[in-house]
C-alpha positions, 0 to 999 in steps of 0.5 A: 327177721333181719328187717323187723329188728332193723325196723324197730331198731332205726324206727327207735334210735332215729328220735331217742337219746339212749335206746331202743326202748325209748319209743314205741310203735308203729301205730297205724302203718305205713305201707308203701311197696317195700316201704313199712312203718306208722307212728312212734310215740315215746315210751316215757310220756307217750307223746307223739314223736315221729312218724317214719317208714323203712326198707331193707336193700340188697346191700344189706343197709337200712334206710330209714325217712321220717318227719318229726311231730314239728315237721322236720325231716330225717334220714336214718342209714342202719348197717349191721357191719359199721362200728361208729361212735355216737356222737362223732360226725359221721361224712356221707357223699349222697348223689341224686340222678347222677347230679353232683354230690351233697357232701353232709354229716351225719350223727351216729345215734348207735353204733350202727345208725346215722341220721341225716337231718333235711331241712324243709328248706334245703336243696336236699330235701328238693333233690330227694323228692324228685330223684329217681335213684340215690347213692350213699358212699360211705365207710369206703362203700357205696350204696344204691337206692331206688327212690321210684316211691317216694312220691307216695311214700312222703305224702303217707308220712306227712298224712301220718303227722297230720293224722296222728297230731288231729285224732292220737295215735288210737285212732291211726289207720293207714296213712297213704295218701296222694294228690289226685291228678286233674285229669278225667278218667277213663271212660266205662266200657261194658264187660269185654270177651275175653278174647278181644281187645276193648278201648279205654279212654281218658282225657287231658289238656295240652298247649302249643309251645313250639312253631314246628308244633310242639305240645306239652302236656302232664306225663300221667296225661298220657302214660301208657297210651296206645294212641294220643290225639289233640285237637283245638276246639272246634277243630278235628283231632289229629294224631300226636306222637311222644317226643320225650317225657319227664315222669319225675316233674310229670311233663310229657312233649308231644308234636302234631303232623303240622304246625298250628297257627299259634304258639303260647309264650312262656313268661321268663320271669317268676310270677310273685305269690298273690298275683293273678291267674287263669286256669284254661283247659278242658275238665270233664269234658263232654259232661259238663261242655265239650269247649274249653272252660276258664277260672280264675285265681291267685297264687297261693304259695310259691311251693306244693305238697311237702315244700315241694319249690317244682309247683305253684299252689293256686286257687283257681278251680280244676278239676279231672281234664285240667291236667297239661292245661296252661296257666296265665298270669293277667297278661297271657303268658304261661306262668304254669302246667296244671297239674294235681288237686289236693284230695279233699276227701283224704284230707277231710278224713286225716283233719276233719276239714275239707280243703278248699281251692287248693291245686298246683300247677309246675312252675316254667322253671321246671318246663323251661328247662324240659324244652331247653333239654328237648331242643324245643325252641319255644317263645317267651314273654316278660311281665310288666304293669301295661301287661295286664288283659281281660280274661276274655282276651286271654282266653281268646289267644288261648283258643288257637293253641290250647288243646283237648288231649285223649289218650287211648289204650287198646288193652286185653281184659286180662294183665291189661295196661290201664290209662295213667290219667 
């Protein structure tokens, strides 16, 4: 009963400017783990007002995230004990991963609410995204929150403003949506005896980055494996083991048994937006080919999904398998991993249009700095105009260090673990 009234209370207050009866909603719902919310329309002219989602912690708060009809993001903290005074500063000391703190104001909207406004364009809102956990001091006590999903949790609610703002609120359904990651699927397998163990498969890309045979490829590429394998094309697999994984950026560093002959190098410098790129990896393979494949592109945006400034958004072709693959810029250095696709069917359904060459790849900032905590010493290259290379060149180079990766997973039919990719 407690998280119904906080809901309706928070869900209210977070955009009214008197009561709860100013809003009205959820339409549609938001169903994320523990997270529940939709779309919240006000009570006066019934125009579309936000849509936002919350939870209750074992601390007793409510902690409320919400995007705004005009695409600006909200946090709402709500706790049965705090006495605040509407419209008097409210300090709160917010920390993300153990990294130093954001000191910010809130704005007591009730006697017991606070919102935190996130600008698109803030540091906040990139730490918020990305974290994993979350502490709140405030009124002399300190909060803990567990963020795990929020990866899908902030893409619902961009779907639900999406949604709502394409087909009204009468037509809101559930909102949960998530880019697809470009990595095949695993392999079909018939139906197992329930007393044996059957093999799963799924595939991936991955590229040499250190001389002593270090290989980065994309976290969900290889969660959950029993085994990993890689092998360059043409060339027999060998086993790779798991060094270190980053599941928040989704980078995953592997090493082989022996060093490969050749290493990519890692451009040190950002590549600008409109720039040329190639994408090489190994998509479906062995239904469409079992060599590598190569398409070409720009650079689209310098930010993904949400803002998101960890990713490029790219218009070269990827598909399931991509995913770990390097991207070039037009002289051959890495500027990217290839990471996800926008799930073109979700988004037709939210906007009735189909996106189009839209897909994102992690920027080397975020690599760069997975090597550097990784003790990986890895090449790099700077770009000027004599940089520039046919594709073909590019592709060349890119046969001795680019890698088909395949995750196995040796799994019981019952409570079994399947391939993240």
């Amino acid at each position: 009963m407690r998280v119904v009234i906080w809901a309706a209370i928070a869900a209210a207050w977070l955009f009214a400017s008197a009561s709860p009866s100013d809003a009205r909603g959820p339409y549609g719902s938001i169903t994320v783990g523990n997270w529940k919310g939709g779309a919240f329309t006000d009570d006066k002219s019934g125009a579309f007002t936000h849509c936002s989602a919350g939870t209750v912690y074992q601390s007793g708060i409510y902690f409320v995230v919400a995007i705004t009809a005009n695409g600006s993001w909200r946090l709402g903290f709500a706790h049965e004990s705090w006495r605040l005074t509407p419209g008097e500063a409210f300090p709160l000391a917010l920390t993300f991963d153990g990294q130093p703190a954001f000191n910010v104001y809130g704005m007591p909207l009730g006697t017991q609410l606070v919102n935190v406004e996130m600008p698109v364009t803030s540091n906040l809102i990139n730490q918020f995204r990305k974290a994993h956990q979350m502490t709140a001091f405030a009124q002399g006590q300190l909060f803990q929150f567990n963020l795990n999903q929020t990866g899908q949790l902030l893409p619902a609610l961009l779907n639900c403003v999406v949604a709502v703002k394409k087909n009204g609120v009468a037509n809101a359904g559930e909102f949960a949506v998530a880019a697809k990651p470009a990595a095949a699927p695993a392999s079909p397998q018939a139906a197992p005896n329930p007393a044996q163990k059957q093999a799963r498969s799924g595939t991936g890309t991955g590229f040499v980055v250190s001389s002593s045979g270090h290989v980065v490829t994309n976290h969900h590429v290889i969660g959950g494996c029993s085994e990993i394998t890689g092998n360059l094309s043409g060339e027999a697999p060998v086993k790779l083991r798991l060094v270190s994984g980053d599941e928040t950026n989704d980078l995953a560093l592997l090493q082989a048994p022996a060093p490969f002959k050749d290493v990519a190098k890692i451009r040190q410098n950002p590549i600008p937006v409109g720039n040329g790129v190639v994408a090489i990896g190994y998509p479906y393979h062995g239904l469409l080919t079992s060599d590598f494949t190569v398409t070409t592109g720009i650079v689209s945006s310098l930010s993904g999904i949400l803002n998101d400034t960890r990713f490029l958004q790219i218009s070269a072709a990827v598909q399931p398998g991509n995913s770990g693959g390097p991207l070039f810029d037009l002289g051959g250095g890495v500027v990217g991993v290839v990471a996800a696709k926008l799930d073109a069917v979700t988004v037709a359904r939210a906007t009735g249009s189909i996106p189009e060459n839209i897909n994102f790849a992690i920027k080397t900032g975020a690599l760069r700095d997975f090597l550097d905590n990784s003790a990986v010493q890895y090449q790099t290259a700077e770009w000027h105009d004599a940089s520039k290379r046919e594709t073909s060149e590019i592709a060349k180079d890119a046969r001795g260090y680019t890698l088909l990766i395949v995750c196995t997973v040796n799994e019981q039919s019952a409570g079994a673990k399947k391939p993240a990719n």
